[in-house]
TORKOL-4160 file (C-alpha; in steps of 0.2 Angstrom, whole numbers, padded with zeros to 4 digits, m for minus):
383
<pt num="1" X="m0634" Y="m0321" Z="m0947"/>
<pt num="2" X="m0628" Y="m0336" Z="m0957"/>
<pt num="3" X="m0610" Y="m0331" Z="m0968"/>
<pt num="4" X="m0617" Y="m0338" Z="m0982"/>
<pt num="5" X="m0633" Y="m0329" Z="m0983"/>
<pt num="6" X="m0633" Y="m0319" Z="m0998"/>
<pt num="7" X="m0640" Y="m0300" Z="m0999"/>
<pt num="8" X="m0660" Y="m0300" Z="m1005"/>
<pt num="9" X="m0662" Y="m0304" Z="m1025"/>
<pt num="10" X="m0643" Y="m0306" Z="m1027"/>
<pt num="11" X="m0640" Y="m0326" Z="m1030"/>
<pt num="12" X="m0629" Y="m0340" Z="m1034"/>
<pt num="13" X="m0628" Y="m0349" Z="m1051"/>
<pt num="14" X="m0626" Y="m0366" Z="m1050"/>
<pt num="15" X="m0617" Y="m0378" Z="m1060"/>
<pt num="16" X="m0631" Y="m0383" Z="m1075"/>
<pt num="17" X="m0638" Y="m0366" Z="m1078"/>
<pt num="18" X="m0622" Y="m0358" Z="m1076"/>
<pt num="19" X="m0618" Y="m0371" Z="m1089"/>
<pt num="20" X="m0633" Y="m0367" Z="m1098"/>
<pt num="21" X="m0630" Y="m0347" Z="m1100"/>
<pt num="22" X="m0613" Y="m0350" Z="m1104"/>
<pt num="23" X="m0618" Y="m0359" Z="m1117"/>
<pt num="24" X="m0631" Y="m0347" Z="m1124"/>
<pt num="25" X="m0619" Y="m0330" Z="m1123"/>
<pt num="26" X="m0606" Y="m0343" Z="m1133"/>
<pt num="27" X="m0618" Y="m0344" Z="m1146"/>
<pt num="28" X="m0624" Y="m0325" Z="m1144"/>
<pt num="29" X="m0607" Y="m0319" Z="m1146"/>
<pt num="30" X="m0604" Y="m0331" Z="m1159"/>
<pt num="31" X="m0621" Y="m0323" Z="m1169"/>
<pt num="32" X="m0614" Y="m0304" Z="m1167"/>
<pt num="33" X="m0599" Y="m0307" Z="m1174"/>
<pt num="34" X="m0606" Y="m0317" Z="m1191"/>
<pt num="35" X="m0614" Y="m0300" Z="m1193"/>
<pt num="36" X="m0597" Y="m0291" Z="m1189"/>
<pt num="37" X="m0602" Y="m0284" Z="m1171"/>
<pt num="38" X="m0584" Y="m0282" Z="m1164"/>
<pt num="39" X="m0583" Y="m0288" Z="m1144"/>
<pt num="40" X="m0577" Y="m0277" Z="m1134"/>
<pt num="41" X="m0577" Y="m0278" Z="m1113"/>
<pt num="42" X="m0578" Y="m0262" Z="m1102"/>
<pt num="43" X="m0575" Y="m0259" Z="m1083"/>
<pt num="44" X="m0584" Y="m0264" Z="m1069"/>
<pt num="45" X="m0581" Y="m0247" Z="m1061"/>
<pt num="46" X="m0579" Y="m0230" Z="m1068"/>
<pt num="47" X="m0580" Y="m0214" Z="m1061"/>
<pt num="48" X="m0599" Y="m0209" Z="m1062"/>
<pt num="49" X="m0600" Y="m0192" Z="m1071"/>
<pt num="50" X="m0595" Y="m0206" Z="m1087"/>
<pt num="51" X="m0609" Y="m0220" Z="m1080"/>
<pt num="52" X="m0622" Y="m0207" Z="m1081"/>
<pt num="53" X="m0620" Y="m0198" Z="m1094"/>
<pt num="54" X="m0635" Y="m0194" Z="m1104"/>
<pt num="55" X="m0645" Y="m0208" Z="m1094"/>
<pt num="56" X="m0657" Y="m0198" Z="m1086"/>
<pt num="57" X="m0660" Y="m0201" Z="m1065"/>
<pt num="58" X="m0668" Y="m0217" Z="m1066"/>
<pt num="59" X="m0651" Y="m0224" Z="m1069"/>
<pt num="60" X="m0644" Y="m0213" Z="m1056"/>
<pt num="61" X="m0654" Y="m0220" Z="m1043"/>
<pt num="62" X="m0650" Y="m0238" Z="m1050"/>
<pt num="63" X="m0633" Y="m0234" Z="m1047"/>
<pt num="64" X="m0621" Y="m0242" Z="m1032"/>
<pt num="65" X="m0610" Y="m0227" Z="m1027"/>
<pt num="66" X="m0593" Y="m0229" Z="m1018"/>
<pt num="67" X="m0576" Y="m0218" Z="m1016"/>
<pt num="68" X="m0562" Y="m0223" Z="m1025"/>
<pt num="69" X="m0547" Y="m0223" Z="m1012"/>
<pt num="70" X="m0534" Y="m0218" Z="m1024"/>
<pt num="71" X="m0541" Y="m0203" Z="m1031"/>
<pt num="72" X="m0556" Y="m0199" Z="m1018"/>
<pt num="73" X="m0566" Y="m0195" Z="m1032"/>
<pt num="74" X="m0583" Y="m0205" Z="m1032"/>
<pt num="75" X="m0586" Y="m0219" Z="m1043"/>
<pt num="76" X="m0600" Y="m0232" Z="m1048"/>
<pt num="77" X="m0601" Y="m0250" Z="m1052"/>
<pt num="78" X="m0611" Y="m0250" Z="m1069"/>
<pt num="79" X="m0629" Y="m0253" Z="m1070"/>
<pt num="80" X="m0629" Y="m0252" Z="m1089"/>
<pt num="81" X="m0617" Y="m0255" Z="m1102"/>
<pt num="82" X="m0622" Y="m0247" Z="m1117"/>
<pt num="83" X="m0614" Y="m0229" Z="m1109"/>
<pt num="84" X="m0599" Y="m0236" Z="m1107"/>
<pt num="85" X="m0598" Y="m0243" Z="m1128"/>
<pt num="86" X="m0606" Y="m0228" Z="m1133"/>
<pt num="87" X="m0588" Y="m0218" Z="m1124"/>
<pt num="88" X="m0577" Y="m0233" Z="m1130"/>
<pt num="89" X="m0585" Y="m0228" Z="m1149"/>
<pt num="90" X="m0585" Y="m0209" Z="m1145"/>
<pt num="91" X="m0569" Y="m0207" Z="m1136"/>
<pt num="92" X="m0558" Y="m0223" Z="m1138"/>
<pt num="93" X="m0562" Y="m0229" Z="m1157"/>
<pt num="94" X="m0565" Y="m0213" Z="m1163"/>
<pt num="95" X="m0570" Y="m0222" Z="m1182"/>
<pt num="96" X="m0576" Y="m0209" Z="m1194"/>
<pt num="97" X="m0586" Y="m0223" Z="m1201"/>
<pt num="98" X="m0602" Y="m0235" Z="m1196"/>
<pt num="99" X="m0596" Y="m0245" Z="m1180"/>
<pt num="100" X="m0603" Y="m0262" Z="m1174"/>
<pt num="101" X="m0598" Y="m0268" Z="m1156"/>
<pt num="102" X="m0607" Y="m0280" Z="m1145"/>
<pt num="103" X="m0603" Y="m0285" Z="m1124"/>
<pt num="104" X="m0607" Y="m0297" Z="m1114"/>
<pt num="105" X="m0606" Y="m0294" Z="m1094"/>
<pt num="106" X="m0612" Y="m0293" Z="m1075"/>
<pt num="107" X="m0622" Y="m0274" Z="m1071"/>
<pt num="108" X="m0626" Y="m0270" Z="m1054"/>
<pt num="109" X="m0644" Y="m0263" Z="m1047"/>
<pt num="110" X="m0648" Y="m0255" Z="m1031"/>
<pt num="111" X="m0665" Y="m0261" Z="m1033"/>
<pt num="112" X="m0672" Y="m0275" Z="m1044"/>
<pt num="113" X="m0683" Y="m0272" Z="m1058"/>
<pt num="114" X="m0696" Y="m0283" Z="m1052"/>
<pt num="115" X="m0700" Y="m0295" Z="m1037"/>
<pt num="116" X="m0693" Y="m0309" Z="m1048"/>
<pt num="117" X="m0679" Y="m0301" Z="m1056"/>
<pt num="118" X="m0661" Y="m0302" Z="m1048"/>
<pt num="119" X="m0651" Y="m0284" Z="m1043"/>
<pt num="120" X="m0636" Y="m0293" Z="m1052"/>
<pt num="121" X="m0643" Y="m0294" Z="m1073"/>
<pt num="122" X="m0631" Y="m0302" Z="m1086"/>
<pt num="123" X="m0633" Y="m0292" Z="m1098"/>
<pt num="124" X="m0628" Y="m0295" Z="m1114"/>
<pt num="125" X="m0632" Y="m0283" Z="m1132"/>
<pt num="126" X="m0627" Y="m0275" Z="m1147"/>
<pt num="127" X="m0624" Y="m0257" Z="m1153"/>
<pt num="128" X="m0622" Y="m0250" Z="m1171"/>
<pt num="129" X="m0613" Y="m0233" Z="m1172"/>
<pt num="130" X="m0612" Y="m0219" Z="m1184"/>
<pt num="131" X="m0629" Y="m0222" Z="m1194"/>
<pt num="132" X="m0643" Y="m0211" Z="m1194"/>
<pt num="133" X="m0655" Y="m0220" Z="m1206"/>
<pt num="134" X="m0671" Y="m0230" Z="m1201"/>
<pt num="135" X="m0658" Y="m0246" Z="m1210"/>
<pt num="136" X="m0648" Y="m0249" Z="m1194"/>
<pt num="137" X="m0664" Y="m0248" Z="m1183"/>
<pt num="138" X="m0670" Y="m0263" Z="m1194"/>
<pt num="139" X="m0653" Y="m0271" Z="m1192"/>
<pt num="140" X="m0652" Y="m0270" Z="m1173"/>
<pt num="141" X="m0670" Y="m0278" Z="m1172"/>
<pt num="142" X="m0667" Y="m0290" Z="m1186"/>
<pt num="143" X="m0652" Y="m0296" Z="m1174"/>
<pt num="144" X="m0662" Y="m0295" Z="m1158"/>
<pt num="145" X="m0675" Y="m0307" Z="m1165"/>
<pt num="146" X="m0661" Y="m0319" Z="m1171"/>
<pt num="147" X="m0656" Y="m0318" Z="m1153"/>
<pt num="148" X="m0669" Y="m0322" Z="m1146"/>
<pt num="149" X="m0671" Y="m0337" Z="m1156"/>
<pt num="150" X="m0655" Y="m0343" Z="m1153"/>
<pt num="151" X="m0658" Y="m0342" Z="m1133"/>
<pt num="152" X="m0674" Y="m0353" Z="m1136"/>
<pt num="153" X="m0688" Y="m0339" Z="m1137"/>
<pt num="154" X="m0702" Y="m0342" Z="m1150"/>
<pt num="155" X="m0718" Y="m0334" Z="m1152"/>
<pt num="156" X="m0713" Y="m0316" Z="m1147"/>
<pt num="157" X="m0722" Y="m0300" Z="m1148"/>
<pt num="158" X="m0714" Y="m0282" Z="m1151"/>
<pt num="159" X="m0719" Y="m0264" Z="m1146"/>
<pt num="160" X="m0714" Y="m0251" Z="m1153"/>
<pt num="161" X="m0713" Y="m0233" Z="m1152"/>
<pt num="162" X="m0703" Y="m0218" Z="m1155"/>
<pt num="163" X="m0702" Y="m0204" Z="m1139"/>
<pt num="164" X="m0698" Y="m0190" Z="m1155"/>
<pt num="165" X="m0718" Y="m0189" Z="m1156"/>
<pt num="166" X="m0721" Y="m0183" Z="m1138"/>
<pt num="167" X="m0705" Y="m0174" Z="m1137"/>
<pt num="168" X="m0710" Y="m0163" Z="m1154"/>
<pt num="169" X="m0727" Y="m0159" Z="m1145"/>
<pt num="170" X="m0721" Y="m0153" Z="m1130"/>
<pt num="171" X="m0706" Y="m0142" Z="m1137"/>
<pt num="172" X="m0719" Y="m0136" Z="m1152"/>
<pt num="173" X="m0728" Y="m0129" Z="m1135"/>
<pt num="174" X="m0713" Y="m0123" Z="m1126"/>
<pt num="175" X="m0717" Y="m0132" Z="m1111"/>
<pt num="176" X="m0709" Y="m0128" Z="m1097"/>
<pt num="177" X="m0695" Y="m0142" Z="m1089"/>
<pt num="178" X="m0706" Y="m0148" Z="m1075"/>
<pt num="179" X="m0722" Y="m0148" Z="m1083"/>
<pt num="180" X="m0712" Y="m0159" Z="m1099"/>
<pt num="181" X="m0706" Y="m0172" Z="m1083"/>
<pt num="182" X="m0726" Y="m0172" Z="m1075"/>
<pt num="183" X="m0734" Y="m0175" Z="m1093"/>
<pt num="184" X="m0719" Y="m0189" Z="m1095"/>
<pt num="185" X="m0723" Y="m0196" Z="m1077"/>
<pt num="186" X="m0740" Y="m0198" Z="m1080"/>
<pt num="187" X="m0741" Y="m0206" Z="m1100"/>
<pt num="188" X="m0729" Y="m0220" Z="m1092"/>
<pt num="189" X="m0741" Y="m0225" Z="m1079"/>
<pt num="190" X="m0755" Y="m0222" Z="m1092"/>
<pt num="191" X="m0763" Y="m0214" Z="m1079"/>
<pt num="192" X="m0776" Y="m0205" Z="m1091"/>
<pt num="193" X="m0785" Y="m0197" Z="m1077"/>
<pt num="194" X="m0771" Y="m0186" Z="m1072"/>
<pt num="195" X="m0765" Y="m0184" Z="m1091"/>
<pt num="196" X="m0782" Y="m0174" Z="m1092"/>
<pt num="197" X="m0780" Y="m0162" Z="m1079"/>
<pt num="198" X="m0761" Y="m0159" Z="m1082"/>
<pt num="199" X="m0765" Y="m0152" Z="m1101"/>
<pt num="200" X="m0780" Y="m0141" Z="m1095"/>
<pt num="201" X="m0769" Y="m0124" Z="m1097"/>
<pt num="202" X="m0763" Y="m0129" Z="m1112"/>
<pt num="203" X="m0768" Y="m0123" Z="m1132"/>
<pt num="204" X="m0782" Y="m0136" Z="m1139"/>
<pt num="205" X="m0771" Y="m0141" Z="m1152"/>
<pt num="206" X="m0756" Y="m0148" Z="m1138"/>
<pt num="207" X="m0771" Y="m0152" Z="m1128"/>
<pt num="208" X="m0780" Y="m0164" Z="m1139"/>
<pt num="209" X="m0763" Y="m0172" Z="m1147"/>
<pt num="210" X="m0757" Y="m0175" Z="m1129"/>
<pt num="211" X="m0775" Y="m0184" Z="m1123"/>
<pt num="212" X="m0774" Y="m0193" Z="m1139"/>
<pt num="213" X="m0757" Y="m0203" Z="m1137"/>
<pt num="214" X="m0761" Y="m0215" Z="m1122"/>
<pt num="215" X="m0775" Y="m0220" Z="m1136"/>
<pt num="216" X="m0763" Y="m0222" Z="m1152"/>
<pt num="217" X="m0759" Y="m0241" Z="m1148"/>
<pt num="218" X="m0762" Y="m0257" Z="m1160"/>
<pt num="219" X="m0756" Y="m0261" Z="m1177"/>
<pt num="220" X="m0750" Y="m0253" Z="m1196"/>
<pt num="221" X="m0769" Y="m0246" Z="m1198"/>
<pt num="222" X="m0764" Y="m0234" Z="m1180"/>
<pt num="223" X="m0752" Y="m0226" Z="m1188"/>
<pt num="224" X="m0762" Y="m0220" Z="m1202"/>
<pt num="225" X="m0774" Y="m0213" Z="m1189"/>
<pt num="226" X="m0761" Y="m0205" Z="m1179"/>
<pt num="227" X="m0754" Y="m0198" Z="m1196"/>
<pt num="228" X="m0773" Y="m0188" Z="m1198"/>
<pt num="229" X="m0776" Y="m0183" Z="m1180"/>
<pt num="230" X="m0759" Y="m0176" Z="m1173"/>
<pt num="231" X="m0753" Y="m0161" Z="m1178"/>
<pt num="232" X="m0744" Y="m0159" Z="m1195"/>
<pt num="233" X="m0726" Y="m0156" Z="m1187"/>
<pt num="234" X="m0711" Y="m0161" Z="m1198"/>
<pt num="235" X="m0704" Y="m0172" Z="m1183"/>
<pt num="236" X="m0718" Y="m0181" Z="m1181"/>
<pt num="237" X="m0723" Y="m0186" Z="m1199"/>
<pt num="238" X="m0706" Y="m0191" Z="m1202"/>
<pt num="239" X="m0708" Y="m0202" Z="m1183"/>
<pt num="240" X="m0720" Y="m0210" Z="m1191"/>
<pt num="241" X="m0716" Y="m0211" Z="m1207"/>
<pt num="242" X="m0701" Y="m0223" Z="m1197"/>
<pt num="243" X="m0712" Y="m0235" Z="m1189"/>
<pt num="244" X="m0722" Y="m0239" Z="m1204"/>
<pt num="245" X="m0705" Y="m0243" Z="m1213"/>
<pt num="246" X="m0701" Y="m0253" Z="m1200"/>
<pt num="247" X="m0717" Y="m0261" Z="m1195"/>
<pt num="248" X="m0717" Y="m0268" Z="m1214"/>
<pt num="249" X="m0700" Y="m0273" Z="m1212"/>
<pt num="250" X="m0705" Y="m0284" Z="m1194"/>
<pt num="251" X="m0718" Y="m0290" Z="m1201"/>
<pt num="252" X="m0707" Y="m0302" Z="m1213"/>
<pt num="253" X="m0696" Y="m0307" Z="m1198"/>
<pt num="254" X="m0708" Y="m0318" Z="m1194"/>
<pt num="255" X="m0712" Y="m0310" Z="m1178"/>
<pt num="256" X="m0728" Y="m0319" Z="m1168"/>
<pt num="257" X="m0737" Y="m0303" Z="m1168"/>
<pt num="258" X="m0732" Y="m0283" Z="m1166"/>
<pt num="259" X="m0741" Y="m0266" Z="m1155"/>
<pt num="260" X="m0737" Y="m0249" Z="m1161"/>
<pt num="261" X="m0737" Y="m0237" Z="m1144"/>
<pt num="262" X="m0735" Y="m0220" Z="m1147"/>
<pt num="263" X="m0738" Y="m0216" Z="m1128"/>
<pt num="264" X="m0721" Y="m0229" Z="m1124"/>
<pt num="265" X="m0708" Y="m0215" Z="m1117"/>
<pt num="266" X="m0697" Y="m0229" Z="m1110"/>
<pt num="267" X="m0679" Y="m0222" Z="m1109"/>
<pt num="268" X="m0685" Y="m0203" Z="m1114"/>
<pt num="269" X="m0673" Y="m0197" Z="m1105"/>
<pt num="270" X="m0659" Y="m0209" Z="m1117"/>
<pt num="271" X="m0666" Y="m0212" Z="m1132"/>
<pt num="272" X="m0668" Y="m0201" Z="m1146"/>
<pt num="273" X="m0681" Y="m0210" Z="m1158"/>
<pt num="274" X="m0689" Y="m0227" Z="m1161"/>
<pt num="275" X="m0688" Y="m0238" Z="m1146"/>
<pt num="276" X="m0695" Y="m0256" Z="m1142"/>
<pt num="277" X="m0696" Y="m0270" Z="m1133"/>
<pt num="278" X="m0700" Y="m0289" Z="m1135"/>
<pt num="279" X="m0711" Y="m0301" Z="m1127"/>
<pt num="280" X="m0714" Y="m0318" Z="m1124"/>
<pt num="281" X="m0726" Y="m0330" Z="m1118"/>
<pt num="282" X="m0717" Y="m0337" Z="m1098"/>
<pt num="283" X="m0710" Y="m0319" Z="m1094"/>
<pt num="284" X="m0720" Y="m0307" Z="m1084"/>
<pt num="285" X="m0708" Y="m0292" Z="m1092"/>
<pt num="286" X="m0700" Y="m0288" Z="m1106"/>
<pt num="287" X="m0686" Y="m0302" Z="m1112"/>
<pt num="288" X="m0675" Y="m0286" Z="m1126"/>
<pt num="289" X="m0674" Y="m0267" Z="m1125"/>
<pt num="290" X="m0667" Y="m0255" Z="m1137"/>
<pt num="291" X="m0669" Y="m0241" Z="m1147"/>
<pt num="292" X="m0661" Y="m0226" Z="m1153"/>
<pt num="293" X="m0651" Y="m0216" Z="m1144"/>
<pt num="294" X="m0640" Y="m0201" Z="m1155"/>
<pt num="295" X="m0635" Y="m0189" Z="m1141"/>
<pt num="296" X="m0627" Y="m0201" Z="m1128"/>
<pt num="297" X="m0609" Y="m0200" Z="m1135"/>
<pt num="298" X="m0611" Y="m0180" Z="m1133"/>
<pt num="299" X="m0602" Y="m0178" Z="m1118"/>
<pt num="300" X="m0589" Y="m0189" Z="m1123"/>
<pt num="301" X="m0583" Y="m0178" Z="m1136"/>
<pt num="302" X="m0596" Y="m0184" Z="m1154"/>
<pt num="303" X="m0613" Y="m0185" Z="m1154"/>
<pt num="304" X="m0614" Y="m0201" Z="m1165"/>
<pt num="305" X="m0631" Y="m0207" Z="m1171"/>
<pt num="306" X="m0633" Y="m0226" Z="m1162"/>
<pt num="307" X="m0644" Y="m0239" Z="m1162"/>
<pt num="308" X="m0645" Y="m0256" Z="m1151"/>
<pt num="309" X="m0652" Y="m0267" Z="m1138"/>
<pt num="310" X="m0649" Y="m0278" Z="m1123"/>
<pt num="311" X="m0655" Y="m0292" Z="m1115"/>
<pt num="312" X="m0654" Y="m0301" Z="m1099"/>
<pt num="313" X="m0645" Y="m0320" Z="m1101"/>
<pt num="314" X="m0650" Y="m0326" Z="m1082"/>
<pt num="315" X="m0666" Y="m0318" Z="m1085"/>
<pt num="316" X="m0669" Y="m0329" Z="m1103"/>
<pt num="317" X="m0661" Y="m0344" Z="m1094"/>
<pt num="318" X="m0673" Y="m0346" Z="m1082"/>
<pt num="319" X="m0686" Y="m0353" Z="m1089"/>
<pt num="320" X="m0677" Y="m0360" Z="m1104"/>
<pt num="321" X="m0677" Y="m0378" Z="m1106"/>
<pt num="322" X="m0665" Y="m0388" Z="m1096"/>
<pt num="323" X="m0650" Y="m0393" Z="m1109"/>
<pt num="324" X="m0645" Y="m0413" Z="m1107"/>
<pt num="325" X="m0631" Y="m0416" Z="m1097"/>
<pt num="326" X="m0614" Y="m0421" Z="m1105"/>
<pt num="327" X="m0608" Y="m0435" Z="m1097"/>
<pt num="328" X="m0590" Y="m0437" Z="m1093"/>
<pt num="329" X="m0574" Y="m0453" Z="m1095"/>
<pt num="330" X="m0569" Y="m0458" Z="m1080"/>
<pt num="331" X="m0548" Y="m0458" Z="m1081"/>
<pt num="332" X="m0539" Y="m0467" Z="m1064"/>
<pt num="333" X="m0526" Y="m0459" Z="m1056"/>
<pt num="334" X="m0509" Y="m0466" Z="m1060"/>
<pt num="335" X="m0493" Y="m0461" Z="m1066"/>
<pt num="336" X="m0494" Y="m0467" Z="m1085"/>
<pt num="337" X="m0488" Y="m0459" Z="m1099"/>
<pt num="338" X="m0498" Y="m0466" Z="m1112"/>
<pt num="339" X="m0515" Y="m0463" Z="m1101"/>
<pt num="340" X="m0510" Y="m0446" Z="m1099"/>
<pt num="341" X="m0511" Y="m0446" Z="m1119"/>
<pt num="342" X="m0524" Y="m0451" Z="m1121"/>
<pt num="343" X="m0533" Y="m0440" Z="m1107"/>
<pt num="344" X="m0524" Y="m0426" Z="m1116"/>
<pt num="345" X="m0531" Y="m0433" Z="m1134"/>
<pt num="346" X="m0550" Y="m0436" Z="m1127"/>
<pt num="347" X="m0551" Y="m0418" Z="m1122"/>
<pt num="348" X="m0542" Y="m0411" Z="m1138"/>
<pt num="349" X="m0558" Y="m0421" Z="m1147"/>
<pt num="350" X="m0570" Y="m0411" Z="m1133"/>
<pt num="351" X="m0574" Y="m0426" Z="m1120"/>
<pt num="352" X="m0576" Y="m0423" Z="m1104"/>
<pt num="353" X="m0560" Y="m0431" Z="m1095"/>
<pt num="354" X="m0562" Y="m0435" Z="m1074"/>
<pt num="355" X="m0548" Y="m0441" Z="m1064"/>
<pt num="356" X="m0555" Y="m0452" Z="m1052"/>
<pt num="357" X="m0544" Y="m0445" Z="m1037"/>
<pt num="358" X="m0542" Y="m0460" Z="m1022"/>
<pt num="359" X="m0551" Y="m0462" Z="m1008"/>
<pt num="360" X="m0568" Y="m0456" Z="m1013"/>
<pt num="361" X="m0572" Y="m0472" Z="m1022"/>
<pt num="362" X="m0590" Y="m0471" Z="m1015"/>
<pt num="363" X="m0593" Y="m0456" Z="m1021"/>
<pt num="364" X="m0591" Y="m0460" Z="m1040"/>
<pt num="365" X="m0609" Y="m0455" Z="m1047"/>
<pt num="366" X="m0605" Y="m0437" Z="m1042"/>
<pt num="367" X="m0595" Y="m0435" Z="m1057"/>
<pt num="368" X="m0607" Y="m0439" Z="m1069"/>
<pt num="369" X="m0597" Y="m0449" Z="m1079"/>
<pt num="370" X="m0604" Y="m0463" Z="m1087"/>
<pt num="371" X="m0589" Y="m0470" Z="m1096"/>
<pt num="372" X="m0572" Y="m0475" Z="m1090"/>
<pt num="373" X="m0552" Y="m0476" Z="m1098"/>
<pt num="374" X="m0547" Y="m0494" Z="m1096"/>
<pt num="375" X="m0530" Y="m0503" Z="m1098"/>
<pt num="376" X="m0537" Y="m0517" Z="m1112"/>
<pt num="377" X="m0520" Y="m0526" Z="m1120"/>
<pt num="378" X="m0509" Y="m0513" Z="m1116"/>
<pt num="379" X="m0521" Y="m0500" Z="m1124"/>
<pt num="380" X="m0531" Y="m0488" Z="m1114"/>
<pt num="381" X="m0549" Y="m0488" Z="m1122"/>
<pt num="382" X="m0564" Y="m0480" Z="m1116"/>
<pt num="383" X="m0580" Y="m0495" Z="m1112"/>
C-alpha cells in the first residue's frame, strides 16, 4: 500500500477550497456573532458517557471509540457538537438566563452519511439555550436561512416537523418500548406496508392516527387537516398549533418553497419538538439540520429548553462556485530595510506579499503573483 493513501471517504483539502471554506466559516462566524451567538470551541475527545448523552444509538454507532492511556477509561472523538455546547451551557456556563453560542469544527464518523459524503464533516451551527417558546425556533431558522445565503445557497426548500405528534400517540397508548422503536423504524423508511401490520393490535383510534401520518405531508392547508383527523391530545394541538406559527413566519423569509411532514422522526431519539431540515437544488441530501431538543442538557445537571442547527461547510463548499484567485507581489530576496517596510506595510493593507526565494527562478508562475516590489529611484513600488 502507497503511504500516502488515505482511509475510504476521508480526504485532503487543498489549497483553493480550503481557501474557499475558510472563507465562508469567516463570514458564518462573523453572521453569528452580529446576532450575539457567543463562539465557543470544545474538545476533539471526551470521555463518551458525555458524547452520547441523550443522542440516541445512531450516534453511538457513528462513534470512533478508543482508550484513554492516562485514565483507562474509554473515550470518543466527537461525531457531533451540539452535546458537547449543550454540557458547556449546562455544566460550564450555568446562565440563569437565554444563551447564544455557536462552533465551528471537525467531527469524526465511523461510516459516512452517504456514498458522496466524507467520514470527516466540518461542521459548523448555532444553539440558543434557556427558551422554551416557538420565538427562538423562528430565530434559529431565521439564522439558518441567512446562512445559508451567505454560503452561496439560493432557492431552498424546508421541511418541517415536530416528533411531539408521534410521541403523544404512542405514550396516549402506552405502547410498550420495543413496539415505540418498530413503529419509529418503519415511519422513517416510509415503509407503509409494514406501518400497517405493525398497528393491527392496537385501539382504532392509535391505529387510524398512526396509518395517517406517513400521509400528513404538504403545505399550511395539511395542517388544518391533521388538526381535524388526529386525535384531540393537548400535545398535539399545541405541536401543531407551532408549525402553523412558524410556517407563517417562513413563509416571509423568502424561502423557495416549504413541506410540512408530520411522519419526519429524524433525531427522535434527541429532539424534543419542531425539527427541519433544508434543501437545495445540486445536493442529493439535506444541506442544514436542527431542531428542538430540551432534555439533552439533563444529564449534565439542567434540562435547559434548546433550539439550533448545523451544517456541513466541505459539504456546502463543494459545489459552490469557485471564488477568484487573489493574486500575490512578488518581493526579491535581499537584505533591505526599506523593502522589508514595505513588505510589512503591503500586508498591514491585506496584499498578498511573496518572497521570490533564489534558485527557483523557473518556477515563478507557481506563485501566483502577478505583480512585483521594484527598486524605482530608490523607492520600492509595486508595477
Amino acid at each position: 500500500m502507497h503511504t500516502w493513501l488515505l482511509p475510504e471517504y476521508i480526504e485532503d483539502v487543498l489549497p483553493p477550497e480550503a481557501q474557499r471554506i475558510e472563507n465562508t466559516r469567516r463570514r458564518l462566524l462573523d453572521l453569528f456573532r452580529s446576532h450575539g451567538y457567543q463562539l465557543v470551541m470544545p474538545p476533539l475527545l471526551e470521555y463518551v458517557e458525555s458524547l452520547l448523552t441523550g443522542t440516541g444509538h445512531e450516534m453511538d454507532i457513528k462513534t470512533f471509540k478508543l482508550v484513554d492511556q492516562l485514565s483507562g477509561r474509554l473515550m470518543g472523538v466527537r461525531a457531533d457538537i451540539t452535546p458537547q455546547v449543550a454540557r458547556i451551557d449546562a455544566h460550564l456556563l450555568n446562565r440563569q438566563g437565554v444563551t447564544r453560542l455557536c462552533y465551528a469544527g471537525s467531527v469524526l464518523h465511523t461510516v459516512p452519511g452517504g456514498q458522496s459524503r466524507t467520514r470527516e464533516p466540518l461542521q459548523v451551527g448555532a444553539e440558543l439555550y434557556g427558551h422554551p417558546g416557538v420565538e427562538s425556533d423562528i430565530e434559529i431558522q431565521q439564522l439558518m436561512l441567512s446562512a445559508l445565503r451567505l454560503a452561496g445557497v439560493e432557492n431552498l426548500h424546508l421541511d418541517l416537523g415536530h416528533v411531539a405528534i408521534f410521541r403523544s400517540l404512542v405514550r396516549a397508548a402506552n405502547l410498550p418500548d420495543g413496539l415505540e422503536s418498530e413503529l419509529f423504524q418503519v415511519l422513517q423508511a416510509k415503509d407503509v406496508a409494514s406501518l400497517r401490520e405493525l398497528v393491527k393490535p392496537l385501539d382504532a383510534l392509535t391505529r387510524d392516527a398512526l396509518t395517517l401520518l406517513p400521509e400528513l405531508y404538504g403545505g399550511m392547508e395539511m395542517l388544518d387537516e391533521a388538526q381535524r383527523r388526529l386525535p384531540s391530545i393537548p400535545e398535539i394541538t399545541q405541536a401543531l398549533t407551532d408549525l402553523r406559527r412558524i410556517g407563517e413566519q417562513v413563509q416571509k423569509m423568502g424561502v423557495g418553497s416549504m413541506c410540512f411532514d408530520l411522519a419526519d422522526l429524524r433525531g427522535y431519539h434527541y429532539h424534543s419538538g419542531v425539527v427541519f431540515a433544508a434543501y437545495a437544488k445540486g445536493w442529493s441530501n439535506a444541506i442544514a439540520l436542527g431542531g428542538r431538543y430540551d432534555e439533552v442538557g439533563k444529564a449534565f445537571g439542567r434540562a435547559r429548553p434548546a433550539t439550533g442547527f448545523s451544517m456541513d461547510l466541505r459539504e456546502i463548499s463543494a459545489v459552490m462556485p469557485a471564488e477568484p484567485l487573489t493574486s500575490g507581489v512578488l518581493a526579491p530576496c535581499v537584505e533591505d530595510a526599506a523593502l522589508q517596510n514595505k513588505i510589512e506595510a503591503l500586508r498591514r493593507q491585506g496584499e498578498i506579499v511573496v518572497v521570490d526565494l533564489p534558485g527557483h527562478e523557473a518556477h515563478r508562475a507557481e506563485l501566483g503573483c502577478d505583480r512585483a516590489l521594484v527598486l524605482k529611484n530608490g523607492i520600492w513600488e509595486v508595477q
